[in-house]
NUVO-71701 format. One record per residue (C-alpha): residue in one letter; x, y, z. Coordinates in steps of 0.5 Angstrom, whole numbers. Each point is the difference from the previous one (the first is absolute). Layout:
BEGIN
- resn xx yy zz
- A X Y Z
...
end
This chain:
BEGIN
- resn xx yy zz
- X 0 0 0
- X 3 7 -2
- X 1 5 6
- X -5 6 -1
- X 4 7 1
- X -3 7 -1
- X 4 5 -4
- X -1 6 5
- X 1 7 -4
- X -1 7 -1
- X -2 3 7
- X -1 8 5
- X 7 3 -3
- X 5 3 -4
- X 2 -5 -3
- X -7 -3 -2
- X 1 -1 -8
- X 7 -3 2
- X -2 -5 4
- X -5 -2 -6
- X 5 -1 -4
- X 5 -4 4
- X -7 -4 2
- X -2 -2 -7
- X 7 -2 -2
- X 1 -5 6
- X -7 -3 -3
- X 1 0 -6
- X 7 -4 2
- X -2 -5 5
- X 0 -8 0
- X -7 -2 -3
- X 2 -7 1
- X 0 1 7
- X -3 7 2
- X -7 1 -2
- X 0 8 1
- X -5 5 1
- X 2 7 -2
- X -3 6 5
- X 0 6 -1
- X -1 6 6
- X -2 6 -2
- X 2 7 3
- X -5 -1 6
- X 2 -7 1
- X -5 -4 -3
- X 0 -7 -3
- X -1 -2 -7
- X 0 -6 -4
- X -2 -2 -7
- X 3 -2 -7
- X 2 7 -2
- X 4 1 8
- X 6 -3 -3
- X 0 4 -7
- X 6 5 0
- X -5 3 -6
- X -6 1 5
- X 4 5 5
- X -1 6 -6
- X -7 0 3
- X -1 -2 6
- X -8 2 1
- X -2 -5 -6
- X 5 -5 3
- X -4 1 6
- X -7 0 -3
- X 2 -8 -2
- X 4 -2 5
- X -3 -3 8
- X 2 4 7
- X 1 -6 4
- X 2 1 8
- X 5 -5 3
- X -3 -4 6
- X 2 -7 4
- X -6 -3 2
- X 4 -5 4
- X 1 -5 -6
- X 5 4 -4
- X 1 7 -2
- X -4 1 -6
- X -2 7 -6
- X -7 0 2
- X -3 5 -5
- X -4 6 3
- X -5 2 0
- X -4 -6 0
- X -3 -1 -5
- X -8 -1 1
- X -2 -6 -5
- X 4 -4 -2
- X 7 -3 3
- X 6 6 2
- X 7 -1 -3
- X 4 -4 6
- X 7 -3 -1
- X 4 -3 5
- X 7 2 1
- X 7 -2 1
- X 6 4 1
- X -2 8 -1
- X 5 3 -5
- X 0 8 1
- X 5 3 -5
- X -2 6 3
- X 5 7 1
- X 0 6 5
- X -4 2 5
- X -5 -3 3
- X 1 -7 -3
- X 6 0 0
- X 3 2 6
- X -4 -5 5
- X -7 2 -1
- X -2 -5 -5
- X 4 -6 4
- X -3 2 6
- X -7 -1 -3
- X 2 -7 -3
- X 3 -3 6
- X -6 1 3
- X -4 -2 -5
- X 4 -7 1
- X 3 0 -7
- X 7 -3 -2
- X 2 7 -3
- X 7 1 -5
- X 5 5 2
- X 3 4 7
- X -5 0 5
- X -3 5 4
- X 6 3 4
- X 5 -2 -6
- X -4 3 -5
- X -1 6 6
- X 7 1 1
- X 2 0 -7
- X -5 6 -2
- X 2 4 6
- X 7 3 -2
- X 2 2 5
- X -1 -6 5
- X 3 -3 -5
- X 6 3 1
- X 0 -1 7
- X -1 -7 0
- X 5 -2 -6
- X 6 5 6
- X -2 -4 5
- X 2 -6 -5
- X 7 3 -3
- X -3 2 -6
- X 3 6 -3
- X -6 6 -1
- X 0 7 -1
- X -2 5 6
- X -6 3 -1
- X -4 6 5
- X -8 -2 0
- X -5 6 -1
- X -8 -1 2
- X -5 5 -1
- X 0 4 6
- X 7 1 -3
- X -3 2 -7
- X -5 6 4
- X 7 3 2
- X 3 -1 -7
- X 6 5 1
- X 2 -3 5
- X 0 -6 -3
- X 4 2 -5
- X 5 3 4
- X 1 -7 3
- X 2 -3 -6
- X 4 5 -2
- X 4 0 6
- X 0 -8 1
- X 0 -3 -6
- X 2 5 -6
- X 0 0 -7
- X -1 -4 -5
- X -6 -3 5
- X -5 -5 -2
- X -7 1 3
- X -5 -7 -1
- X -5 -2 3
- X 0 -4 6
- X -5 -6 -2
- X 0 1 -9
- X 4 -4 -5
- X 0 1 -8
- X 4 6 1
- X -7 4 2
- X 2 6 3
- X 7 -1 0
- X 4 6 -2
- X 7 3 2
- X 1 7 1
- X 7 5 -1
- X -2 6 4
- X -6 3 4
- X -5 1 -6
- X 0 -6 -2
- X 1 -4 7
- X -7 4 0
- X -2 -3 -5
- X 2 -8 1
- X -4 1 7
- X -6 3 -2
- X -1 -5 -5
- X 2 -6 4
- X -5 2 6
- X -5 -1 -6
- X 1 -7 1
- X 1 -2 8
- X 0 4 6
- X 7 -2 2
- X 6 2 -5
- X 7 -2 1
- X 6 4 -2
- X 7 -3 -1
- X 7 2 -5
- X -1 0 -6
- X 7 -5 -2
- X 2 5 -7
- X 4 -5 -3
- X -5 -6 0
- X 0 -7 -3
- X -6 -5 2
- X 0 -7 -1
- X -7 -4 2
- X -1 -7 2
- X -5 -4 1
- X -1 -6 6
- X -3 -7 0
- X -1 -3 6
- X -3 1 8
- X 4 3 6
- X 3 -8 0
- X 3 0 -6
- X 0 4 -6
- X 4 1 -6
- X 2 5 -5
- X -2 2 -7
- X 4 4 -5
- X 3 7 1
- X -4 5 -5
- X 3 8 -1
- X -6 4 -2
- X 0 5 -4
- X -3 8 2
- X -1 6 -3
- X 1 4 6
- X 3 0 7
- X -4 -6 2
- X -5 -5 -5
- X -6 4 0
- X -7 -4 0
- X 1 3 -8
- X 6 -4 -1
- X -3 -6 3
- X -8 -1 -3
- X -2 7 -4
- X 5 0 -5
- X 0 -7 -1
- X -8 -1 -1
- X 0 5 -6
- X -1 -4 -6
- X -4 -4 4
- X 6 -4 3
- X -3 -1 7
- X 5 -6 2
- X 2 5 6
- X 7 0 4
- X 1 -6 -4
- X 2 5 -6
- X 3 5 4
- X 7 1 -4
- X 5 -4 3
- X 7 -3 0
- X -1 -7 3
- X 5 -2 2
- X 2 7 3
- X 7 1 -3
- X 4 -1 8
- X 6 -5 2
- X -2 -7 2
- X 2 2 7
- X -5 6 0
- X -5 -4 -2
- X 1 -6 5
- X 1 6 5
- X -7 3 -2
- X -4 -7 -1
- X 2 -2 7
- X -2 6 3
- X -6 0 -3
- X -2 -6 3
- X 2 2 7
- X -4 6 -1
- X -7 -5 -2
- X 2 -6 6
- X 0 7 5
- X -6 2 -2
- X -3 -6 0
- X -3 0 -7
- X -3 -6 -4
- X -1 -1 -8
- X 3 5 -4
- X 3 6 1
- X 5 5 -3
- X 4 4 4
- X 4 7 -4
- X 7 1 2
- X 4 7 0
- X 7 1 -2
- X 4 6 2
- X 5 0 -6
- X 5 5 3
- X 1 -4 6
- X -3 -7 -2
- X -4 0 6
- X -7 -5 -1
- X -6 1 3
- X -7 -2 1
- X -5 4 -3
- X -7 -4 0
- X -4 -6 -1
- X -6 -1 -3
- X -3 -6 3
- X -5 -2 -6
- X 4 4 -6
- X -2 2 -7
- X -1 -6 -4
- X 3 -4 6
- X 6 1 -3
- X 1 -6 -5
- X 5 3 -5
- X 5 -1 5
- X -2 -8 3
- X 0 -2 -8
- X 8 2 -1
- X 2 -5 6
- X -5 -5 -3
- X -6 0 4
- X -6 2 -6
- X -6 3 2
- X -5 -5 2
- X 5 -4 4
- X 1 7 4
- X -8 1 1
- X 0 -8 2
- X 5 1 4
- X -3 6 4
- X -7 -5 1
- X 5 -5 3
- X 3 5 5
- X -7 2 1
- X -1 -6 2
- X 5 -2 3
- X -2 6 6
- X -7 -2 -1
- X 2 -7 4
- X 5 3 4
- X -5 5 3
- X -4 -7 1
- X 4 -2 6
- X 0 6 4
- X -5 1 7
- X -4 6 -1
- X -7 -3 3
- X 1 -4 6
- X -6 -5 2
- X -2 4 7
- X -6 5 0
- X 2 5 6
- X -7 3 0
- X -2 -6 2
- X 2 0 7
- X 1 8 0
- X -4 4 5
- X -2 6 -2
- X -3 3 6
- X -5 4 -3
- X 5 6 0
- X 1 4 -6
- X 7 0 -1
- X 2 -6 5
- X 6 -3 -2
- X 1 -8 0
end
């Protein structure tokens, strides 16, 4: 009997059209001898749609006509299983109801990436794909982040963290950063990816800019120095926080300071060519000695067992080139196009990847069975309660 996975994409972010196309090529690249998989759109408000058309790259050019032919469903556990139930129920006749497997959510950016979403599957008690709830967390939120990859030995840029409180006196924000950082700076959200909102700035003027803009996007903003003579080099990791392997090492290239959403998804979806970060320009392998490319994979794994991740992950790296220094610069813990163009020159294809993460999925999923979390008392049974409000036990 196949394995049932839904293909989960789209979602309440930034990163929404991304998240389709990376959702659509990992459906459309799965075992179907082994697999059988439901595509899932999420829309902007977090509603669940299933249908022919779903998993149809084309059907995206006008999503109220894909809609108008497709059926909301709502995911439940009805004790049996996890199941896409469509909703609302229709009046005559039978409703849509599929039972499920292993939830896939190939989902980018905040609140369906960064733990939210996880959590919300954990709950329901269905195996799911990818980092869990405080990876995924912790892998969103840059500046937690850097202090657990510290406490771990691993190299990263210090950074200052401004919230909106510090946005109301925004001068003297500035003065800060002018003070404890200077220029070049780069200014980024705390919690986005997709280079969304992530700007450098070289004087007071355009420090502005950056910080306006990045406040667009999250209420918590982080400056750090901007390295002005930067290389950056990418890795993905396969594995858990037991054991995990490294892929190819990739040097994307960039039209300004940083690899802007541009280079990473508009400019390549012109012509129609939405094949998202997997036609990003880009020198695979990166042109670096072998012994910076061991150093950079062994550190990419460190970094991912640190963070506790699951699945796939790529983990950005940055490289002073006057000094040689490396540093971390972010993971993102469900990446564009789950990062297959780097598995495939080390000889994993596509849907080996895809299989793999399912079988890591698992592989928790089984783990997570063998814990205690309930025991086989019930305090109220025996608690006297006294009849006072507030009483304790």
């Amino acid at each position: 009997m196949k394995t049932k996975v839904a293909m989960i994409f789209g979602g309440k972010s930034v990163e929404h059209e991304v998240s389709v196309i990376s959702g659509i090529q990992a459906f459309l690249s799965m075992d179907t001898e082994k697999y059988d998989v439901i595509p899932v759109y999420m829309t902007k408000q977090n509603e669940m749609y299933v249908g022919d058309a779903i998993g149809e790259m084309d059907s995206y050019k006008d999503i109220p006509a894909l809609l108008k032919k497709s059926r909301r469903v709502i995911m439940t556990n009805d004790g049996e299983g996890v199941k896409l139930v469509e909703y609302p129920a229709k009046k005559f006749g039978k409703s849509y109801e599929e039972t499920i497997d292993v939830a896939f959510p190939v989902v980018h950016g905040t609140n369906v990436e960064d733990g939210a979403f996880q959590g919300y599957l954990k709950t329901l008690g269905i195996p799911f794909v990818g980092c869990d709830v405080t990876s995924s967390a912790v892998g969103m939120d840059k500046f937690i982040q850097k202090a657990v990859l510290k406490e771990a030995g691993v190299p990263v840029l210090d950074a200052k963290l401004y919230t909106l409180s510090d946005y109301e006196k925004v001068d003297a924000l500035l003065d800060d950063v002018e003070k404890n950082i200077g220029y070049p700076v780069i200014i980024k959200p705390v919690n986005l990816g997709s280079s969304v909102g992530i700007s450098v700035a070289h004087d007071r003027h355009e420090l502005e800019s950056s910080v306006d803009d990045a406040f667009l996007y999250a209420t918590r903003v982080l400056a750090e120095h901007a390295i002005t003579n930067l290389r950056e080099i990418n890795c993905s990791v396969l594995g858990d926080e037991n054991e995990a392997m490294a892929s190819e090492c990739e040097e994307p290239m960039h039209t300004k300071d940083i690899l802007s959403y541009e280079d990473k998804y508009v400019s390549n979806a012109k012509g129609g060519n939405a094949k998202g970060m997997a036609s990003v320009a880009r020198k695979i392998p990166a042109e670096i000695s072998p012994e910076k490319r061991e150093e950079i994979r062994e550190l990419a794994v460190k970094s991912f067992k640190a963070l506790g991740c699951n699945g796939v992950s790529r983990i950005d790296f940055m490289i002073d080139e006057d000094n040689g220094a490396l540093y971390f610069n972010e993971i993102n813990t469900i990446p564009g196009s789950l990062a297959f163009y780097l598995w495939e020159p080390v000889g994993i294809p596509y849907k080996e990847l895809l299989d793999r993460m399912i079988d890591l999925s698992l592989k928790r999923d089984r783990q997570q069975k063998n814990l205690t979390f309930t025991f086989d008392t019930n305090i109220l049974n025996t608690a006297s309660f006294g009849g006072a409000k507030g009483g304790k036990l």
